[in-house]
C-alpha positions as CSV (number, residue, x, y, z in Angstrom):
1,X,-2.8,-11.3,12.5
2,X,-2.0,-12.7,8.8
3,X,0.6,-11.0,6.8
4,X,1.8,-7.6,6.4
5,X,4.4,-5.6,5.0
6,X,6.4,-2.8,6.7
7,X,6.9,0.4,4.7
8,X,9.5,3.3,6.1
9,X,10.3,6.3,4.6
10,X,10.4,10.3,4.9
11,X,7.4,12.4,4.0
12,X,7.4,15.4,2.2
13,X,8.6,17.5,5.1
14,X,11.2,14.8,5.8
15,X,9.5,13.3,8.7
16,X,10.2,9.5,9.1
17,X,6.5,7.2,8.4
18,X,6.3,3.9,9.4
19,X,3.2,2.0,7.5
20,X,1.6,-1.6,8.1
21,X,-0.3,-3.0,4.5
22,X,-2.1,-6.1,5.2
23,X,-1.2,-8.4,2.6
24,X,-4.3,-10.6,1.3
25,X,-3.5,-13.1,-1.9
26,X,-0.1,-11.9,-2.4
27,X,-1.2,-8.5,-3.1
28,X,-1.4,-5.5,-0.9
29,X,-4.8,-4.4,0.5
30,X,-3.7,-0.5,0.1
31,X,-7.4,0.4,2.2
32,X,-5.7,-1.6,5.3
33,X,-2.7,0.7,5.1
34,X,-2.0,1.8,9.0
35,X,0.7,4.3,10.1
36,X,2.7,2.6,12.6
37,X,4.3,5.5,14.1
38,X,5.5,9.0,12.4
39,X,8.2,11.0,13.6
40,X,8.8,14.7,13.2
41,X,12.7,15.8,12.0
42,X,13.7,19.0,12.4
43,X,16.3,18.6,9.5
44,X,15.8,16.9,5.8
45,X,19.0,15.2,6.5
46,X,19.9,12.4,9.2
47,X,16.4,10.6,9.3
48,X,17.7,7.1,9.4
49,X,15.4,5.1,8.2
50,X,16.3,1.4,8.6
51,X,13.2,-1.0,10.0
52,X,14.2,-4.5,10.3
53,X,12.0,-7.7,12.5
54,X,14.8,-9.0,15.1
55,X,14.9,-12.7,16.2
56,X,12.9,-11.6,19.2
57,X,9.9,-11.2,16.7
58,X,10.1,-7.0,17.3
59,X,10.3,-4.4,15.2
60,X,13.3,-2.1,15.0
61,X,13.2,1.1,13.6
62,X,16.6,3.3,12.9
63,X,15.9,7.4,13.7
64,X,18.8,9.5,12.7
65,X,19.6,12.6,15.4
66,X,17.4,14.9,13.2
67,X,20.5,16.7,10.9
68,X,22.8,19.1,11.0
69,X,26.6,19.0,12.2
70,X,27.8,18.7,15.4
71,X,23.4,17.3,17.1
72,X,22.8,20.7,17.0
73,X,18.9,20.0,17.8
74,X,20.9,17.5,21.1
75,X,18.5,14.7,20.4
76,X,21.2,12.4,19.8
77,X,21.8,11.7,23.7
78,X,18.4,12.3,24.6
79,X,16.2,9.7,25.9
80,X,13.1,12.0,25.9
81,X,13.9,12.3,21.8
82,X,12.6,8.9,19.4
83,X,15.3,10.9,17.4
84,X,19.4,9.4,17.3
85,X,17.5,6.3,18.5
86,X,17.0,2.5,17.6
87,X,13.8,1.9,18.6
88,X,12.1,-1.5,19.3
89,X,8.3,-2.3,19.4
90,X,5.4,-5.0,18.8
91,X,3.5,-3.5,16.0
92,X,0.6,-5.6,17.1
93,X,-0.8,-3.1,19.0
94,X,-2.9,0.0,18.8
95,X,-0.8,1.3,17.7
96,X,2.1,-0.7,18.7
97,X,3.1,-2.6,22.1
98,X,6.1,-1.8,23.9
99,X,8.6,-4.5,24.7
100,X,8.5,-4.9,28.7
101,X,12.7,-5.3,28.6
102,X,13.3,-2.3,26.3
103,X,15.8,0.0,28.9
104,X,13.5,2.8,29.5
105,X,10.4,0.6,29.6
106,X,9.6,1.7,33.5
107,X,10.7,5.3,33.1
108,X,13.5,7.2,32.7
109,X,13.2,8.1,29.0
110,X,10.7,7.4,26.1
111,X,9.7,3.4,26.2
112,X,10.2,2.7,22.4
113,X,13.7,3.2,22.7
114,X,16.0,0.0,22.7
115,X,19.5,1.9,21.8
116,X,20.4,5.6,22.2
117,X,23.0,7.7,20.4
118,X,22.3,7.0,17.0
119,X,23.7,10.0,14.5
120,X,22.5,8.6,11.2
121,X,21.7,4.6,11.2
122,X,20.1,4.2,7.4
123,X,21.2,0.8,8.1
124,X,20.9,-1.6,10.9
């Protein structure tokens, strides 16, 4: 793998995107672009949004509970929701590689999740 550059945002419908751009001569090579993972919200507010490489070399990516006061849509204690979550992967993959320590990693929830009970982390 060379270099690449990590793009997150909210779509149209306000679903959260991540994208991988290979980056060749210091410019971006926009026909490399891969989506890393994309997320459906239920709500245009609290989509988080945050992505960030930790010193462990993974990927962490901030999902907000999916809007509205109060969880209404309960994702925010939910381990079978990406949603309220920090999520941690290896964006190596195909399309990513799940850490083998994240906490739900052998079961019990969804695997990319490395923190739970998120209501809105834009920033982490």
């Amino acid at each position: 793998s060379g270099t690449e550059l990590y793009l997150s945002y909210s779509d149209r419908n306000g679903d959260n995107v991540v994208e991988e751009f290979p980056v060749i001569d210091d410019a971006l090579d926009l026909d490399g672009r891969r989506t890393v993972l994309a997320v459906e919200q239920p709500a245009r507010n609290h989509n988080g949004g945050d992505i960030g490489f930790g010193p462990d070399g993974y990927l962490y990516i901030a999902l907000g509970d999916g809007g509205g006061a109060g969880d209404p849509f309960a994702t925010g204690q939910d381990p079978d929701s990406l949603l309220g979550s920090i999520l941690r992967i290896d964006p190596a993959g195909d399309p990513y590689v799940i850490p083998v320590d994240n906490p739900f990693a052998e079961g019990g929830g969804r695997p990319e999740i490395f923190a739970i009970g998120a209501r809105n982390p834009w920033r982490i």
